[in-house]
Backbone as CSV, one residue per row, in Angstrom:
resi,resn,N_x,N_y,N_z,CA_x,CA_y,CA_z,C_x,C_y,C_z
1,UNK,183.989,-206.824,131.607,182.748,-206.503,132.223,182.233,-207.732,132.969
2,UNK,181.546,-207.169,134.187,181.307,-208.718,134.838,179.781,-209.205,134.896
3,UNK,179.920,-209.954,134.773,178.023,-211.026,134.743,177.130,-210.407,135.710
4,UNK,177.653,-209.654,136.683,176.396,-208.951,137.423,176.042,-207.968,137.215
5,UNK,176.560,-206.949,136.481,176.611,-205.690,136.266,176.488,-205.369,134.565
6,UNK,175.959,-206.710,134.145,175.876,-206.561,132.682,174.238,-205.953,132.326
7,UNK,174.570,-205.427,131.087,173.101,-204.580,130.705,172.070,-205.379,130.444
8,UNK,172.287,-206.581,130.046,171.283,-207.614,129.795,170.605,-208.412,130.982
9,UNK,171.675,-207.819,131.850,171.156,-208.601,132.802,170.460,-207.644,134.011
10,UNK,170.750,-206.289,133.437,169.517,-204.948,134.241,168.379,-205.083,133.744
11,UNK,168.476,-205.507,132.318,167.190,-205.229,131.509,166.181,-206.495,132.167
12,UNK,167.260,-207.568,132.533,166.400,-209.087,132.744,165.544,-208.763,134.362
13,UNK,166.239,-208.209,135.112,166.005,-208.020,136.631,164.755,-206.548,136.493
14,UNK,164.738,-205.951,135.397,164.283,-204.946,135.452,162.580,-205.470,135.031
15,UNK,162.968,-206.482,134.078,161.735,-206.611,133.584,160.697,-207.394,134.310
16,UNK,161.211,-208.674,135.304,160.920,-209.509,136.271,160.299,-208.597,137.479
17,UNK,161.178,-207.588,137.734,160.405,-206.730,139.062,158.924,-206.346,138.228
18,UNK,158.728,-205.563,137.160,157.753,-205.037,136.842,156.717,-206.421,136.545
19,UNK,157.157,-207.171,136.147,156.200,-208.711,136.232,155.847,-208.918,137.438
20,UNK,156.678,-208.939,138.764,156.246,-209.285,139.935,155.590,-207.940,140.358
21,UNK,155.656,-206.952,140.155,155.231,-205.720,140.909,153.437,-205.831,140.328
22,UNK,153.228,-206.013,138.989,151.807,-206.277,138.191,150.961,-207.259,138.840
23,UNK,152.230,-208.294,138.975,151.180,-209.659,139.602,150.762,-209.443,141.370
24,UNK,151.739,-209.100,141.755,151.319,-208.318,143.071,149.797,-206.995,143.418
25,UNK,150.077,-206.148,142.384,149.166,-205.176,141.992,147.657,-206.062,141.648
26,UNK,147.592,-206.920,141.065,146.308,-207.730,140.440,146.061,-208.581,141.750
27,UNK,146.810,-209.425,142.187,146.561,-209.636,143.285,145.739,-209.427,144.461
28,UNK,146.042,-207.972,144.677,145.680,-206.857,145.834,144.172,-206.392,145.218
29,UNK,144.418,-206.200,143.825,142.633,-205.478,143.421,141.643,-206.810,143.597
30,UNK,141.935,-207.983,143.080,141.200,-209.091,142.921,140.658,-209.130,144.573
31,UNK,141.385,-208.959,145.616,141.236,-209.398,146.556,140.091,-207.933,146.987
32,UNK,140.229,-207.536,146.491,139.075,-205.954,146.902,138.326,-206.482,146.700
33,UNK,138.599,-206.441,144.747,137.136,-206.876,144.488,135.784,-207.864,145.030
34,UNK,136.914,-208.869,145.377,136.239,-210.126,146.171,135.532,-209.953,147.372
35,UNK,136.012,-209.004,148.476,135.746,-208.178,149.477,134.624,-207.749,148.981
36,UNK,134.447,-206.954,148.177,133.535,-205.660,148.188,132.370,-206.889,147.198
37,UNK,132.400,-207.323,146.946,131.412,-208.422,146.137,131.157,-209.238,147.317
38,UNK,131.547,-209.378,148.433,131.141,-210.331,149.545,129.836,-209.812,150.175
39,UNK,130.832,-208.188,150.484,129.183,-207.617,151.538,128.494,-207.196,150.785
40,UNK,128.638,-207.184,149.484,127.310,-206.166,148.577,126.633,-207.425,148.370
41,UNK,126.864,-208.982,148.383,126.221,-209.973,147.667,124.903,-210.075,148.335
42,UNK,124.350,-209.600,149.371,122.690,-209.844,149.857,122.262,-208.603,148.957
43,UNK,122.814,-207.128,148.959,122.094,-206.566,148.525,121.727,-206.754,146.921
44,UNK,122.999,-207.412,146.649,122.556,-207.590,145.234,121.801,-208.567,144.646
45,UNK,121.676,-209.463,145.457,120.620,-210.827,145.651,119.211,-210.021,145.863
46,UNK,119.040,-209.190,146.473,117.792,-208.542,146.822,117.203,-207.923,145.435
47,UNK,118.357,-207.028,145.279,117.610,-205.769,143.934,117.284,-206.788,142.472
48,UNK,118.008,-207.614,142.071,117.620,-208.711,141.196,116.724,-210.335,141.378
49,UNK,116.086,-209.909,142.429,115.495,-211.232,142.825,113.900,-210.859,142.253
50,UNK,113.660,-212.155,141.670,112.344,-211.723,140.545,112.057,-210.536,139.758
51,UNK,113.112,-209.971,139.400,112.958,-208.599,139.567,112.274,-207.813,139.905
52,UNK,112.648,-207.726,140.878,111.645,-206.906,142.072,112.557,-205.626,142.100
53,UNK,111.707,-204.232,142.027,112.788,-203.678,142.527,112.946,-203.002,144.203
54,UNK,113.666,-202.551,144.818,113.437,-202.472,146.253,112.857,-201.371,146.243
55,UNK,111.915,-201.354,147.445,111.210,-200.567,147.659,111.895,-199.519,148.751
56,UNK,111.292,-198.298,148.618,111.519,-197.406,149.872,110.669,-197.869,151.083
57,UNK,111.253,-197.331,151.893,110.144,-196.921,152.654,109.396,-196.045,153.069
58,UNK,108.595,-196.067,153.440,107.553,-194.805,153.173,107.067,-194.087,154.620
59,UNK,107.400,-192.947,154.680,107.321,-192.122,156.040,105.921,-192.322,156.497
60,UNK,105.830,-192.546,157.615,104.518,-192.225,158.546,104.270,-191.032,159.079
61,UNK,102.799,-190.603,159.128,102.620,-189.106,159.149,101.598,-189.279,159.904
62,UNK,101.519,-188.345,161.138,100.118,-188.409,161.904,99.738,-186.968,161.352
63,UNK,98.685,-186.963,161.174,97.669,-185.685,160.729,96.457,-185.726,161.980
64,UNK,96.487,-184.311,162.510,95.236,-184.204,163.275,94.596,-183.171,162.987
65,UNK,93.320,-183.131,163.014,92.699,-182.271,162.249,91.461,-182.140,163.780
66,UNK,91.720,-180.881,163.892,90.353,-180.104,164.805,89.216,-179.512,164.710
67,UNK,88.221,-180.216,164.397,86.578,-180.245,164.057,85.379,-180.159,164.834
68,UNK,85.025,-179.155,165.266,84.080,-178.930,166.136,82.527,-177.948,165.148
69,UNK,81.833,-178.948,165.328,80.436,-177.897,164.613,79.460,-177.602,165.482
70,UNK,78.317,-176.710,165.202,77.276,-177.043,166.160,76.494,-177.918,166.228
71,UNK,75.689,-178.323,167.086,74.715,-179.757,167.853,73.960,-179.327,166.012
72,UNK,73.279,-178.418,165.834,71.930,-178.193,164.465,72.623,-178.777,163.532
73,UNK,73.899,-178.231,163.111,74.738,-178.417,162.130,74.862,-180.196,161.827
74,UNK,75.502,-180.777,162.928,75.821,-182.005,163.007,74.784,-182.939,163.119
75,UNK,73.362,-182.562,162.788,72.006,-183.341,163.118,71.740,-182.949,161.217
76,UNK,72.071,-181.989,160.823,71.327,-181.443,159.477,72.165,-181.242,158.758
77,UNK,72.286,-182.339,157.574,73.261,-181.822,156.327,73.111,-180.928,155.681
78,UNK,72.326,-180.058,155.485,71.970,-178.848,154.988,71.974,-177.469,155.426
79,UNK,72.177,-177.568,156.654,72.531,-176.776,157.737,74.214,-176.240,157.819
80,UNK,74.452,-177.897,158.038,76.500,-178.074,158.205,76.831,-178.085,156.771
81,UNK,76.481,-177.690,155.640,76.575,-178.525,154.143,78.217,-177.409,154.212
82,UNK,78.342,-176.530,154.369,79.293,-175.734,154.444,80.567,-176.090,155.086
83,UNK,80.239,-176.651,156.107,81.482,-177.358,156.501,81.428,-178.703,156.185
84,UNK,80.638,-179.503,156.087,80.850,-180.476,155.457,81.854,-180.205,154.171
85,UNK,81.349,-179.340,153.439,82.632,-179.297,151.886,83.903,-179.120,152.657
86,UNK,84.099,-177.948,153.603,85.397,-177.195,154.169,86.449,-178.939,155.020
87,UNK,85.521,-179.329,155.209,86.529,-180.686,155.984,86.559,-181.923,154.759
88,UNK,85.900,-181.875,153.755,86.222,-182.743,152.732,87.356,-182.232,152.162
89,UNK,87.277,-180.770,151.959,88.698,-180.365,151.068,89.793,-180.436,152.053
90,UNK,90.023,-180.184,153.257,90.852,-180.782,154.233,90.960,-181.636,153.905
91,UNK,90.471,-183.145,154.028,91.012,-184.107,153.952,91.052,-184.546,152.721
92,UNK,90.074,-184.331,151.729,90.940,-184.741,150.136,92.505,-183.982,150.012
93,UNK,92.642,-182.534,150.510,94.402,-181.937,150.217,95.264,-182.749,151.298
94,UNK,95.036,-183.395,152.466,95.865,-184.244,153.214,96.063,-185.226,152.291
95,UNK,95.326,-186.212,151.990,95.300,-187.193,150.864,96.016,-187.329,150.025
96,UNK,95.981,-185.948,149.258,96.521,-185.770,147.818,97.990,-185.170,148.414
97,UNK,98.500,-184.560,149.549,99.708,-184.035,149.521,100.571,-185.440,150.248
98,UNK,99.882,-185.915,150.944,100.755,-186.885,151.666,100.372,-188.471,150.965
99,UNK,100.205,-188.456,149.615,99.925,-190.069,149.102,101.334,-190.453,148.752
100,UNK,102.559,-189.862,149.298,103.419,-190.678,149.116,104.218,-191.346,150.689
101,UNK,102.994,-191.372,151.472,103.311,-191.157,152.826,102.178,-192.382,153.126
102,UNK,102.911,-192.973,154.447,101.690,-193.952,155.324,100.865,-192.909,155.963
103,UNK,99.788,-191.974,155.995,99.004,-191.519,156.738,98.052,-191.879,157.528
104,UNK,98.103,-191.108,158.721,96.922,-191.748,159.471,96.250,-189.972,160.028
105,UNK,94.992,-190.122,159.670,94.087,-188.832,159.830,93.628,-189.125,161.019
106,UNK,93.404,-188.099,161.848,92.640,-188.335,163.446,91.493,-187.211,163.347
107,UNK,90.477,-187.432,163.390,89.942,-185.623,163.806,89.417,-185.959,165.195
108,UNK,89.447,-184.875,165.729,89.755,-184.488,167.279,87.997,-183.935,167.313
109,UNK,87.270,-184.402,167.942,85.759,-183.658,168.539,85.374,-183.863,169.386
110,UNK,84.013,-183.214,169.355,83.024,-183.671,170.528,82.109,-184.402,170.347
111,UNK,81.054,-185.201,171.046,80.255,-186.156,170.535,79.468,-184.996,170.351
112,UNK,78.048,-185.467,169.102,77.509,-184.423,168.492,77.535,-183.538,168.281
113,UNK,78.828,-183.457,167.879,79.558,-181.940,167.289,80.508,-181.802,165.873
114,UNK,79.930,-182.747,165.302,81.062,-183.253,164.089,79.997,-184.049,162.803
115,UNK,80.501,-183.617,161.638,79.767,-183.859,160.946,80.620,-184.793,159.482
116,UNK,81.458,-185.890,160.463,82.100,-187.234,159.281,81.011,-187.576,158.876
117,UNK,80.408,-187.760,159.375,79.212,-188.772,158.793,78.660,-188.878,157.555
118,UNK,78.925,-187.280,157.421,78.283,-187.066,156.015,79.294,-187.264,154.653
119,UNK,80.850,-187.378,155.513,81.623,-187.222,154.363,81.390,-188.520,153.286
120,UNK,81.626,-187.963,152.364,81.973,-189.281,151.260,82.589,-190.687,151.945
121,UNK,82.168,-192.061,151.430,82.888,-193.262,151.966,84.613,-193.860,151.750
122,UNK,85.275,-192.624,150.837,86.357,-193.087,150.887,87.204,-192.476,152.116
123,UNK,86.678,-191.444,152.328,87.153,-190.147,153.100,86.732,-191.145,154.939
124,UNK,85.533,-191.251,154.923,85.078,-192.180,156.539,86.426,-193.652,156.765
125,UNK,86.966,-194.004,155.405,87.343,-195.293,155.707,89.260,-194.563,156.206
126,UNK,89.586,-193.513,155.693,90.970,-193.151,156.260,90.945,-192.122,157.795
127,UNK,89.644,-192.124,158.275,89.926,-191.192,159.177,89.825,-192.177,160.199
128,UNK,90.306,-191.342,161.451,90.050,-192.200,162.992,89.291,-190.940,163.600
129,UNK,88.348,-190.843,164.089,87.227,-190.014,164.439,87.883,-190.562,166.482
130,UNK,88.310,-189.085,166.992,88.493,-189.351,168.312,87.771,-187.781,169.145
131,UNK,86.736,-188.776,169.958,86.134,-187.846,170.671,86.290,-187.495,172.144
132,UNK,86.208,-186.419,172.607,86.342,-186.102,173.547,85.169,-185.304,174.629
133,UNK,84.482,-186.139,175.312,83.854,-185.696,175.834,83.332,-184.560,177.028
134,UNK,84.606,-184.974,177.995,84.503,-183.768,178.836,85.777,-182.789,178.457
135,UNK,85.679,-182.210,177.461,86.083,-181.171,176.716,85.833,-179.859,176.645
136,UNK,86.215,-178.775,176.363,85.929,-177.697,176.292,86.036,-177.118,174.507
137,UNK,85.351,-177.299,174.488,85.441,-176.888,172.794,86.550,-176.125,172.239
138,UNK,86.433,-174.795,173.030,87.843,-173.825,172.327,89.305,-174.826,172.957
139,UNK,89.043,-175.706,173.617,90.512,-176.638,173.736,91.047,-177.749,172.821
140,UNK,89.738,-177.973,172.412,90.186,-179.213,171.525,91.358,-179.504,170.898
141,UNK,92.220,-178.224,170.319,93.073,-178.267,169.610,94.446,-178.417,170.520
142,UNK,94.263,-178.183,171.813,95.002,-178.533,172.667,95.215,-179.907,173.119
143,UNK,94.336,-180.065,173.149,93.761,-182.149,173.478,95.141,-182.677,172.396
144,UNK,95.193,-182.030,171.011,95.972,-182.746,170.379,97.148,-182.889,170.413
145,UNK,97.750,-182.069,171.076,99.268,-181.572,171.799,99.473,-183.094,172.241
146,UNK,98.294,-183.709,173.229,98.892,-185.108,173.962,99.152,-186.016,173.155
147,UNK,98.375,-185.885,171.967,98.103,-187.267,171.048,99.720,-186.932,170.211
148,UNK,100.461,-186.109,170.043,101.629,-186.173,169.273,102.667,-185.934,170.132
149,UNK,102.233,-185.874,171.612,103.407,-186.685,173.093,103.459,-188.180,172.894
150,UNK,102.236,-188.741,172.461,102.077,-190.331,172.554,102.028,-191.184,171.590
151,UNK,102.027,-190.643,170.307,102.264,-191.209,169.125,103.821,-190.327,168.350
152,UNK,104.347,-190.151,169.135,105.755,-189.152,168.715,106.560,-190.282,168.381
153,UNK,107.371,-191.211,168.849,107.787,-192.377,168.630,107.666,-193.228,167.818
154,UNK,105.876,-193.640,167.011,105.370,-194.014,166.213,105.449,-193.840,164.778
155,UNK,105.704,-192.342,164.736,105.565,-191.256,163.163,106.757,-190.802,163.227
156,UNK,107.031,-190.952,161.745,108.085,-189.621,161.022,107.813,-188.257,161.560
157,UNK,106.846,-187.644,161.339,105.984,-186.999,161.166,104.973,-186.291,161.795
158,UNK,104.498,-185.140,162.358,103.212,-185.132,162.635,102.966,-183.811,161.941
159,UNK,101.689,-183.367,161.799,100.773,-182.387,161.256,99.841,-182.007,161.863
160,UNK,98.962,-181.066,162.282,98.232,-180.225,163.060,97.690,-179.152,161.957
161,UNK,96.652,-179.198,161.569,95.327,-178.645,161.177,94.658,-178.753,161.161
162,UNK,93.369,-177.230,161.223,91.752,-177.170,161.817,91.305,-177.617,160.346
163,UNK,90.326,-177.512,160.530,88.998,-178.501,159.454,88.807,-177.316,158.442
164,UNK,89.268,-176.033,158.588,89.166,-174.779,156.963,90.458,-174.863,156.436
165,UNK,91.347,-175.775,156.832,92.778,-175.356,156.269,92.679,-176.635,155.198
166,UNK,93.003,-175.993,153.373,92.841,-176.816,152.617,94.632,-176.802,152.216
167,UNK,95.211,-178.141,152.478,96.779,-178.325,151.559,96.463,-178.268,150.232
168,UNK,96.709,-177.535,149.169,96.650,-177.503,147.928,97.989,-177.896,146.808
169,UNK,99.235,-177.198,147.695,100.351,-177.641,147.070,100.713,-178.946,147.550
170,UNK,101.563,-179.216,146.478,102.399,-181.536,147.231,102.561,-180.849,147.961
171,UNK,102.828,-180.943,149.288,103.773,-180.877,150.289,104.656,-182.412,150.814
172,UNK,105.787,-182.167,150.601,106.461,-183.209,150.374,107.797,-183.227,152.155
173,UNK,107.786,-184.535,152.818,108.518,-184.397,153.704,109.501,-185.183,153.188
174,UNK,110.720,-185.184,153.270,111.961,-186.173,152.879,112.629,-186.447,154.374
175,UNK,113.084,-187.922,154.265,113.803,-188.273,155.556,115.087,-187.478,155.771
């Protein structure tokens, strides 16, 4: 029998490939691993840094809301007291459906035709009160068509409701 073709010496060549084939194999993962630990290393510097954890970000939402009362109404809280509640619950259910949202409230009027004034002070400090003077009252709600041509770019988001429409359920937008 000859020295190359001996069994001890299949078993020897046999066992060396599977040694080199392992060390090759470890090789190749180490080098992943190292890879994939390279580009994850900012994010993972981020999520454990002070432990902080990362934040989302949080959708922007334009809400416009169309509010027109009469001149008596908007001079006399007792008069408007009716819509005064009807546009508080508007904007407390905007509030409460979109607090997981950057919101920005607009209401759309006429000068002395609107009755924020009276709302509560948490409610005056989230709205943007935009008036329109040479207006036509039954248009107003049209006026707002432009404002979400020109803030479209700005927002996730936009929303369009009159001053009786109360959101009661979350209403929830996902990106």
């Amino acid at each position: 029998m000859s020295a190359e073709n001996s069994p001890k010496r299949k078993v020897i060549h046999f066992i060396f490939c599977q040694i080199a084939l392992l060390q090759e194999i470890s090789r190749v993962f180490i080098r992943y691993i190292k890879m994939m630990l390279f580009y994850q290393k900012k994010t993972i510097i981020n999520i454990f840094k002070e432990n902080e954890q990362p934040e989302k970000e949080r959708p922007k939402i334009f809400a416009a809301v169309a509010h027109i009362t009469s001149v008596e109404e908007s001079e006399n809280p007792e008069k408007g007291a009716a819509k005064i509640e009807r546009l508080r619950h508007t904007i407390d259910g905007l509030l409460a459906s979109f607090a997981h949202c950057d919101l920005t409230i607009a209401i759309q009027t006429l000068p002395n035709r609107h009755v924020t004034a009276y709302l509560p002070e948490y409610q005056i400090k989230c709205i943007q009160i935009q008036e329109e003077p040479e207006c036509d009252p039954m248009l107003v709600g049209f006026r707002l068509q432009e404002g979400f041509v020109e803030n479209g770019e700005e927002y996730d988001g936009s929303l369009f409701i009159e001053d009786d429409i109360t959101l009661t359920a979350a209403f929830r937008l996902e990106r």
